[in-house]
Structure formats: C-alpha cells, structure tokens
N, C-alpha and C positions, 0 to 999 in steps of 0.2 A: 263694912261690906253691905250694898245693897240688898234687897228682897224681891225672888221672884212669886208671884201672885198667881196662884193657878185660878181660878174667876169661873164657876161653874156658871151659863148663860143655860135657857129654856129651849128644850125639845121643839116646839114648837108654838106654843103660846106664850107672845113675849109679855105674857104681864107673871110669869114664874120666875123674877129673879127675886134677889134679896134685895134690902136697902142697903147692907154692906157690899156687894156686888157692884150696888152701881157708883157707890161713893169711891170703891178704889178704883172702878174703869175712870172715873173722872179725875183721882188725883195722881196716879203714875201717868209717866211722859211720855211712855210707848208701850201700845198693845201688839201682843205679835198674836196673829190670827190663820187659823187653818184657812179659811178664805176670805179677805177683807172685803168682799161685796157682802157677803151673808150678813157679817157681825158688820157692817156700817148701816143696816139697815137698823140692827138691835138698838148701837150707838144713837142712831137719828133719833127714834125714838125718844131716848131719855135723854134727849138734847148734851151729850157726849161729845166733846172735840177733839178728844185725845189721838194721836199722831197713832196709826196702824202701818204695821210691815208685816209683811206674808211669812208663816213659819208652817212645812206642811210635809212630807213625804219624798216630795221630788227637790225639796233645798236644804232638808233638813242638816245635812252631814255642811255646806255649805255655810250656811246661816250660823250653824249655834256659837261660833266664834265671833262675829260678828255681834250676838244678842251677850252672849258671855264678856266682852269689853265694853258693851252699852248698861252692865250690870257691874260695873269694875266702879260706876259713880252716879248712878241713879238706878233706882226701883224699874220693876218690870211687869207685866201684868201678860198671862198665855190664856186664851182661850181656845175653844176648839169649835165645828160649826155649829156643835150642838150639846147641850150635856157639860159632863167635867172632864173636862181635860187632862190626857193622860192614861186614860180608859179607853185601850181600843184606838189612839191614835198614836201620832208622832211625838206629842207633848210626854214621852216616858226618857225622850232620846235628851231633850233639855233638862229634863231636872236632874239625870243623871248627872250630865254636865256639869248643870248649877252645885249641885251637892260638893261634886270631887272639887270644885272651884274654890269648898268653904262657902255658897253665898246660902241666905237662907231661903226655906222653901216653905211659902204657908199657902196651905189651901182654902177658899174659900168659896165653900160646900154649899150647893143647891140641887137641878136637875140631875138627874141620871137614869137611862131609859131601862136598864137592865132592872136596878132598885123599883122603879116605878111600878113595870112589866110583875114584877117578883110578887109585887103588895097585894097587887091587886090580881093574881093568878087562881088565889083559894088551893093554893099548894102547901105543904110546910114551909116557913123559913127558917127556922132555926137551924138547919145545915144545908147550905144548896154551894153548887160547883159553878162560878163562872166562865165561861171558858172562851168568849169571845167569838168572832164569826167561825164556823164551819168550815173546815178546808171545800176547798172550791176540786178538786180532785175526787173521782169518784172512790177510788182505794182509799186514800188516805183518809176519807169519812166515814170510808166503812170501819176500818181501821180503830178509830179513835171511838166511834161507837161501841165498838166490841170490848174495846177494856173500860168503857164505863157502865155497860149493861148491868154489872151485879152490883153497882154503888145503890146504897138505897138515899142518899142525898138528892134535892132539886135538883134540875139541871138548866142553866139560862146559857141561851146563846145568843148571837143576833144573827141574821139572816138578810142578805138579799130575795127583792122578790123575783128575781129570773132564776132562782137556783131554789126558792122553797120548797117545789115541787118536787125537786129530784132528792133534796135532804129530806123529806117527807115520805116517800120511797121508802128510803131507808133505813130509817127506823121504822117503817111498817116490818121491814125485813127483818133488822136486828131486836127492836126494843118493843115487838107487839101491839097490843092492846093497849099501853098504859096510856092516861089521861097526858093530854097537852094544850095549853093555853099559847096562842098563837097573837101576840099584842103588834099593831098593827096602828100609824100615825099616832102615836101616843099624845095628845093634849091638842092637837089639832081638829079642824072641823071633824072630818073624818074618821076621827078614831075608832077603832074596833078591837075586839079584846075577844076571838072565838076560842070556844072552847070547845073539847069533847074528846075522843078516843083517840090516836093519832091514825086510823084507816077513815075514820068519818073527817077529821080537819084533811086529809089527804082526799079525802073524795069531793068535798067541801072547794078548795080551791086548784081542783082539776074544772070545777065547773066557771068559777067568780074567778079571772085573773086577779093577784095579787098585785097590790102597791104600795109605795110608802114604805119609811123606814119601818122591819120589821126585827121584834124579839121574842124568840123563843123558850117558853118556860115548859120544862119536860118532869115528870113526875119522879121520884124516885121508885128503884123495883122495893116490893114488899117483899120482906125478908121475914119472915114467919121463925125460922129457927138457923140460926149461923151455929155454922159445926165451932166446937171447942180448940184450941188450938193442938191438940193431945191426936185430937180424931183427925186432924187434917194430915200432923207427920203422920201417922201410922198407913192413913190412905196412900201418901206422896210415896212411902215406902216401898210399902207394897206395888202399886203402879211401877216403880222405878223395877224392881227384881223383876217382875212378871215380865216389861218390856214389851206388852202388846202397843202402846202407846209411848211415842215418840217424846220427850218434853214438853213441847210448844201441845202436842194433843193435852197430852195427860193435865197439865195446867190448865187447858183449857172446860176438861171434863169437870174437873173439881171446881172450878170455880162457879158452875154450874148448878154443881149439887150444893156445895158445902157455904155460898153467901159470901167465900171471899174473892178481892181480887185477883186476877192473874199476876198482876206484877208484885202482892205479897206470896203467891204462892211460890213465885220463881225463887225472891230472894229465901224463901223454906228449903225450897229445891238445892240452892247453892250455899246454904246451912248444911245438910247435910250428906255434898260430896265434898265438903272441907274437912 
C-alpha cells in the first residue's frame, strides 16, 4: 500500500518549510492541493514539477475516491493553502479515508498558525483548548463561550476579520476582562501580534479595521479555589430540593461559584437522579 504525505507548507513566508517538505513535494507523483494556484506559487519557488489536482471543501466527498485509487499504486502528498494540513481544513475527510483504506498516513510537520500564535501569546501552554474558527452565529458563540468561561486552560481560535469585532463583543460580555493576544498575518510583512485586555483589543479594532488571516489566543479564567467534589454534590443537592433554580439555572450558578464546568456538573446532577 502506498503513503499519503500530509506536507505542512508556510503561513506566509515561503522560506518556513523543511528540507524534508520539499524533498517529498518533489518525489511523490501527485500533490492534491486546497488551491493549486496558491501551492504552485510555493512549488515555483523551489523549482517543484510535481503533477497538482484540486482537493478542498466543495469536491471533497467527490475526489477522495478518485485520490484513494491513485493511492491503490503510488504515494500521495496533501497540502493545504497554508500551515498543516488537516487542521481546520478538508484534509481530515482524506486521511480518514486513507486510514479505513489501510494506506499509511505520515505527517510531515512544520508551520501551524495556531501553534505559532500560541508561542508567542506570553499565555500558559501547558494546557490550552483549540477549538478552531468561532461559529459564525451570534447564539451559538455565545453559546459555546459560556461553557468554556470557567475552563482555566488557554483558549486558541481562529477568526475572520469581518466577524472579529462582533466575537470580540462577546467575550467582552461573557468572558470580561481577561488578557487576549490577537495574532494577526502571522510571518508575513505585516504581522502583528496585539495584545491587552479583551474591552481595549475590542476597542483597538473598532478603530484600525482588521486584516489578514487572524488567531486568537484567549487567557484562561483564574481559579483561585475549585470547590472539592464532596462541596459541589452537597450544593447540587441542596439546589435540587430547594428548587428555586431550574437545572440548566442551578448548573449554571454553581459553576460560577464552585470553578467547575457546567457539563461536569450536569453529569453530577444525572449521578444522583439515578
């Protein structure tokens, strides 16, 4: 069985790849590319002939059979327009594919804007939540905010710049005060990496329209004292007899006070109506 090549290519400064990167875009026989105008520019560069076919969103269900029989007797090689492949794009929908197919799957690791954003934020890393672009829905970002407010882990996202603004909002709403580093053209001319409170980076780019691929690194909340798990049944308990607060309230109060999340408190909650 052949080998598909996931080929991590540069953010934006095309001298960030490996020399292993370019030796395998050079000796596999076909690159499938999220858009072959982008990655033939990469290829020109390092003087690269290898044969490109389009793999991306709108052909991916299409395609991967098509790439999956050209993987049946020669190597394959996936990139994406930027970064690694597979992260945040369509390249998750192939290597599934490749996998249940038996072919093998090796990555080879370079750029990544999230990792990047992450290093250089002056946040903790040692546990941070990636969680890819922001719903584009104003509920459902609220939403998705709200049960990660009491994580005291990083938070990375990516962001469009016609929607920063209003994700920006909204954690003023939900997630305060806490610091955010706002990485912005990552390795390109332009790169910019603001930091500060998230009401000053929202005030920030109410004035400067935003550009460029944009990632979000969000602080975690400071958790000073997380209740014991003894303290939290006895609360959920009691909250439950009293019955001034509904479930979805009462979970939501406690995870307030007590540091954890709402969806461990729930599964506490349906611990003990079993």
């Amino acid at each position: 069985m052949s080998t598909l090549y996931l080929v991590a290519t540069p953010i934006g400064n095309l001298e960030d790849i490996t020399f292993r990167a370019v030796r395998i875009l050079k000796e596999v026989p076909l690159t499938a590319a999220e858009d072959t105008r982008t990655t033939k520019i990469l290829l020109n560069r390092y003087q690269i002939d290898t044969k490109l076919t389009s793999y991306h969103d709108h052909n991916k269900e299409s395609k991967t059979p098509i790439l999956l029989d050209h993987l049946k007797t020669e190597d394959l090689a996936l990139v994406s327009d930027a970064g690694t492949p597979g992260i945040s794009d369509p390249g998750f929908f192939l290597v599934q594919a490749a996998l249940a197919s038996g072919h093998k799957v090796v990555p080879i690791p370079g750029p990544s804007a999230p990792v990047a954003a992450l290093s250089a934020s002056g946040f903790p890393t040692d546990n941070f939540l990636y969680l890819g672009y922001l719903p584009r829905k104003k509920k459902a970002r609220r939403e998705l905010l709200e049960d990660l407010k009491n994580l005291s882990w990083t938070l990375v996202f990516l962001e469009t710049p016609h929607r920063l603004i209003q994700s920006l909002e909204d954690m003023v709403s939900i997630l305060g005060e806490r610091e955010i580093a706002v990485a912005r053209e990552l390795t390109k001319i332009h790169e910019e990496i603001f930091r500060g409170s998230i009401p000053e980076v929202s005030d920030h780019y109410r004035e400067k329209e935003p550009k460029g691929e944009i990632t979000l690194i969000v602080s975690g909340k400071i958790i000073n004292d997380i209740w014991p798990e003894e303290k939290l049944l006895s609360a959920i308990q009691d909250g439950l007899q009293t019955g001034k607060l509904n479930p979805s309230q009462l979970a939501k109060s406690l995870s307030e006070e007590s540091g954890w999340s709402r969806r461990d408190i729930y599964d506490l909650m349906q611990g003990l109506r079993e």
